[in-house]
C-alpha positions in Angstrom: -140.9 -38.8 -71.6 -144.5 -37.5 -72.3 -144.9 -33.8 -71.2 -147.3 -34.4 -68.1 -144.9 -37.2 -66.9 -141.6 -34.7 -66.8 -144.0 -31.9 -65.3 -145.1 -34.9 -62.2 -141.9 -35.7 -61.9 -139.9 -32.5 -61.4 -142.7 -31.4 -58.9 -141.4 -31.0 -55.3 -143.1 -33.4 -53.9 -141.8 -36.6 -56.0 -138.3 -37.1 -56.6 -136.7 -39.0 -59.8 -134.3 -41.5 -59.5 -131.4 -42.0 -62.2 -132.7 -45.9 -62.0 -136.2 -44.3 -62.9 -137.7 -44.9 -59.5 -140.2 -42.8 -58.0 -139.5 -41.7 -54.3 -141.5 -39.3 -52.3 -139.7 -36.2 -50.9 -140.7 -36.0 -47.6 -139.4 -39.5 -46.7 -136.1 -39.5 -48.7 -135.1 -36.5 -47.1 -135.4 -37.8 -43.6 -133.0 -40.0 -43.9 -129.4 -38.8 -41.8 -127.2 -40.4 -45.0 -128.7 -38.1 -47.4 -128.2 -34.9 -45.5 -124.5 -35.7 -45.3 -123.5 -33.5 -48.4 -120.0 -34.1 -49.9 -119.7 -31.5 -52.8 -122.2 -28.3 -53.2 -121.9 -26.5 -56.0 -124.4 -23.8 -58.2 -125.2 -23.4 -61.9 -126.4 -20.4 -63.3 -126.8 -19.8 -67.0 -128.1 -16.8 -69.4 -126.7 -13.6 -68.6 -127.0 -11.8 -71.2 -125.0 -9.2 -70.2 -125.7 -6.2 -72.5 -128.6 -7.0 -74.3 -130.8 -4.4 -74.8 -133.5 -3.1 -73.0 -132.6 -5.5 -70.2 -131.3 -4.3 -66.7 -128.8 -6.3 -67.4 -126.2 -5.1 -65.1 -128.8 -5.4 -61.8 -129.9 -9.2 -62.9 -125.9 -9.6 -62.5 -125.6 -7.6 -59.3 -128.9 -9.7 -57.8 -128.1 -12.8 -58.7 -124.7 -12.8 -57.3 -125.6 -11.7 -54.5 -128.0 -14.5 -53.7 -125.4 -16.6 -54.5 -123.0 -15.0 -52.2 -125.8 -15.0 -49.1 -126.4 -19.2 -50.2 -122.5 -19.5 -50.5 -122.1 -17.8 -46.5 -124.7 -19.8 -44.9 -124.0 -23.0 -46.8 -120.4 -23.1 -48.7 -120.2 -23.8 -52.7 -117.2 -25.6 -53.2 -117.6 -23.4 -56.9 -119.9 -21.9 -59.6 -120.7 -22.8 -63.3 -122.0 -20.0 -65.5 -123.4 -22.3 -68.6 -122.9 -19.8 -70.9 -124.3 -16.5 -72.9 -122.6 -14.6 -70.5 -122.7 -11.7 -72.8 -125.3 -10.5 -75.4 -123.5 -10.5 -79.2 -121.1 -7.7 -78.4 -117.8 -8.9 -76.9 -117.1 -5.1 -75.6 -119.4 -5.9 -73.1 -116.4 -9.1 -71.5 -114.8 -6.9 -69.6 -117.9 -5.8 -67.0 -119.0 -8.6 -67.4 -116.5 -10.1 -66.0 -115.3 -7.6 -62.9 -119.7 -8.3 -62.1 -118.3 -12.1 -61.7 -115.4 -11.8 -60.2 -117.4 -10.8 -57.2 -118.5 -14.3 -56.5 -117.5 -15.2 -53.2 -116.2 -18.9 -54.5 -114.0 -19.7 -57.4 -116.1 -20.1 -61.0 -115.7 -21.6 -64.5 -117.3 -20.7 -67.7 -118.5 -22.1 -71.1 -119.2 -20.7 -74.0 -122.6 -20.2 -75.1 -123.9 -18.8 -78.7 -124.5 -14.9 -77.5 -120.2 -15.4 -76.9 -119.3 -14.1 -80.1 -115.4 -14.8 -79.2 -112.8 -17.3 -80.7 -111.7 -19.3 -78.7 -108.6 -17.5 -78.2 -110.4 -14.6 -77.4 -112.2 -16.6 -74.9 -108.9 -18.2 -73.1 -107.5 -14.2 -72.8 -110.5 -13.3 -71.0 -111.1 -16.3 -68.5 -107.8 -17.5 -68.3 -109.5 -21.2 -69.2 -110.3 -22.7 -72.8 -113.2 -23.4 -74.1 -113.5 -27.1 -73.4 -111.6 -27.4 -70.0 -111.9 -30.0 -67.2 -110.9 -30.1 -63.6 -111.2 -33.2 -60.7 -112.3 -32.6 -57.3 -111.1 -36.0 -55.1 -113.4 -38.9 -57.3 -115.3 -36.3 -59.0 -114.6 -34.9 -62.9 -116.1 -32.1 -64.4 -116.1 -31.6 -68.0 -117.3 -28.1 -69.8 -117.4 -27.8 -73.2 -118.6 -25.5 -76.0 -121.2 -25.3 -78.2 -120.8 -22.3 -80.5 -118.0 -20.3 -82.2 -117.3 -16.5 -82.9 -120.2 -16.4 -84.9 -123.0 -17.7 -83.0 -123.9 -20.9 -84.7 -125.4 -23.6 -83.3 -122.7 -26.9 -82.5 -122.5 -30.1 -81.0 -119.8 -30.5 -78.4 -116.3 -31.5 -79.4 -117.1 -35.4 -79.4 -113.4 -36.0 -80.2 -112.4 -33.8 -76.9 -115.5 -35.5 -74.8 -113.9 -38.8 -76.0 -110.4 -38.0 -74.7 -111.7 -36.7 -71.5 -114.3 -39.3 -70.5 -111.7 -42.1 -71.4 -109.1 -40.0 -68.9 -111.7 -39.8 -66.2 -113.4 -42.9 -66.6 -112.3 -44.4 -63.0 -113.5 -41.4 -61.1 -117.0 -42.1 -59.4 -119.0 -39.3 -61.0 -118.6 -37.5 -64.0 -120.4 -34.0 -64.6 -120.9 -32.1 -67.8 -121.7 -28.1 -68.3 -122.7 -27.4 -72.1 -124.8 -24.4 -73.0 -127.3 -25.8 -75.8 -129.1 -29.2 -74.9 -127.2 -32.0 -77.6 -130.2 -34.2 -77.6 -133.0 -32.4 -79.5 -135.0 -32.3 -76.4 -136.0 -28.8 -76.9 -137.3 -26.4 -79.6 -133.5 -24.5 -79.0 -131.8 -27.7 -78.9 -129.5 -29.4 -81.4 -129.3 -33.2 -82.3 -126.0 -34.8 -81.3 -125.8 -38.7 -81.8 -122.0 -39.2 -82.3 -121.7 -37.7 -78.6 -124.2 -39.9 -77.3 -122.5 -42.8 -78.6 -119.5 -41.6 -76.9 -121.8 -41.0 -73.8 -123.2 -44.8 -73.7 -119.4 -46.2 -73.3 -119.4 -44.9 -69.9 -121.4 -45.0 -67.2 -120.4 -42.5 -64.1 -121.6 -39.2 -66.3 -124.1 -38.2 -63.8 -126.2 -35.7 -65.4 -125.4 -33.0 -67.8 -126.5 -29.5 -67.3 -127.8 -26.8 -69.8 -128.3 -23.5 -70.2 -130.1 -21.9 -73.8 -133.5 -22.6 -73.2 -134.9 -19.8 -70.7 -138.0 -21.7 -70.3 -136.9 -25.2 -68.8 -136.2 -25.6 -65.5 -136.5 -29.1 -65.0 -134.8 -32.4 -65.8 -135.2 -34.1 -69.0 -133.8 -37.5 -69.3 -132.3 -39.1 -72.2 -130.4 -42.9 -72.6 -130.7 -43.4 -68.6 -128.4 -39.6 -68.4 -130.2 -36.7 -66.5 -130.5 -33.4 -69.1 -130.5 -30.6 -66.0 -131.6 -27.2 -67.2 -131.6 -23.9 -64.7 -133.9 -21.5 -66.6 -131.6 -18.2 -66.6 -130.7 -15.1 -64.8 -130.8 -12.5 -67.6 -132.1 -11.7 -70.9 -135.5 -11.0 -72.3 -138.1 -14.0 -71.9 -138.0 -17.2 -70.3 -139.3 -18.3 -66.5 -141.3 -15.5 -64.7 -138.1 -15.5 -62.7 -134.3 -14.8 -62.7 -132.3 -17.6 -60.0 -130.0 -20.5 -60.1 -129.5 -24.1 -59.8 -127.9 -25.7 -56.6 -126.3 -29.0 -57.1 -125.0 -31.5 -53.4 -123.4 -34.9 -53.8 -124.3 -36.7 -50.8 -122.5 -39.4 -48.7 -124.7 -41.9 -50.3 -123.4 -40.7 -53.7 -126.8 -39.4 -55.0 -127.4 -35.7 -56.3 -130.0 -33.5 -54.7 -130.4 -30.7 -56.9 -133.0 -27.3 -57.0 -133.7 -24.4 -58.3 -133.6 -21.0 -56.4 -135.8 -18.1 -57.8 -133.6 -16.7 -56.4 -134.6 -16.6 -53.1 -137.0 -19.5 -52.6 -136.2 -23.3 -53.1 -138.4 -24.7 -55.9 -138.4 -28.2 -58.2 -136.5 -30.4 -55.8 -135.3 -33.6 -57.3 -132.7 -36.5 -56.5 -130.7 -38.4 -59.1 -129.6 -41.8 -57.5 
């Protein structure tokens, strides 16, 4: 997809499609099926907790808090924080971790590549491994890593994605969280075609959703899947803005999804 086309497309007032049609906002809305929401849940990414001359601990404090304020007028059923929760130095887990534990709704993790932590480390701390998957009535979500203790760069497990796909494969929708993009569709991305050959055997994986790149905030899409990214909530550079992504399944089974900087609803898009 040509630059100018993603940047029309993830503008508010057009919404994309997973068949690739074009539907304008304003009417799609309207309709009394798609306000009927089923699941609502929020992704947030990029952290960086401890990472120097950030105010690290206050984007914490401010973003959960607009989380919690969404969450008490209109409930997540749970929160996904797409890794680099901490900045390089794993002394910083521990506040880190009491900031999070003042969501207001249960949350999951994944492993990013500032989570210098093994992956027993990382099961101690959060109680969950690094690739981990749960169900909510015909939904699956699937989390996986993308780094190790030191940081590098990786694809997802594609043996693990294989299991787990092929276990869920009669639920309706399918849902992956993985920190770094696996399709080389950014400058931070890496290039992953053994899990996209895994990906093409099934068709309910709904969108997967990234973290890593600051900048993006849209929806790139790749083999007919939806790449979702959520800008970040900490660190150094990336959007103007520190917010989060809010994700509803409707009755009609298609995803509304949007970003909130923090406070204000922007880039407002449907996935059929």
């Amino acid at each position: 997809m040509k630059r100018k086309e993603f940047l029309r497309l993830a503008a508010p007032a057009f919404l994309l499609l997973a068949n690739g049609k074009i539907v304008k906002a304003h009417n799609y809305f309207l309709s009394e099926e798609n306000k009927k929401v089923k699941l609502r849940f929020v992704v947030a990414s990029d952290g960086h907790y401890g990472q120097p001359e950030t105010d690290y601990a206050n984007y914490y404090a401010d973003t959960i808090q607009h989380i919690n304020d969404t969450h008490a007028k209109n409930p997540f059923s749970f929160c996904v924080i797409n890794g680099d929760i901490i900045h390089d130095d794993k002394n910083f887990y521990p506040a880190a971790k009491k900031a999070l534990d003042n969501l207001d709704m249960k949350y999951y993790v994944s492993q990013g590549n500032h989570d210098h932590v093994t992956a027993d480390e990382w099961q101690a701390i959060w109680n969950m491994p690094v690739n981990y998957d749960f169900s909510q009535s015909n939904n699956s979500f699937l989390i996986g890593t993308t780094s190790n203790e030191k940081g590098e760069y990786l694809c997802p497990d594609v043996k693990w994605f294989s299991e787990k796909l092929e276990e869920h494969k009669s639920q309706q929708n399918v849902f992956i969280f993985i920190h770094i993009n696996p399709g080389k569709q950014t400058k931070n991305a890496v290039d992953c075609p053994e899990l996209f050959d895994v990906f093409a055997k099934y068709k309910n994986i709904r969108a997967v959703f990234n973290g890593h790149d600051h900048d993006e905030e849209g929806i790139k899409m790749k083999n007919n899947i939806p790449f979702v990214f959520d800008a970040h909530f900490g660190g150094n550079w990336g959007t103007a803005y520190r917010g989060f992504r809010i994700v509803e399944l409707m009755k009609d089974n298609s995803v509304h999804t949007y970003i909130m900087n923090p406070a204000e609803k922007i880039n407002a898009a449907v996935l059929g």
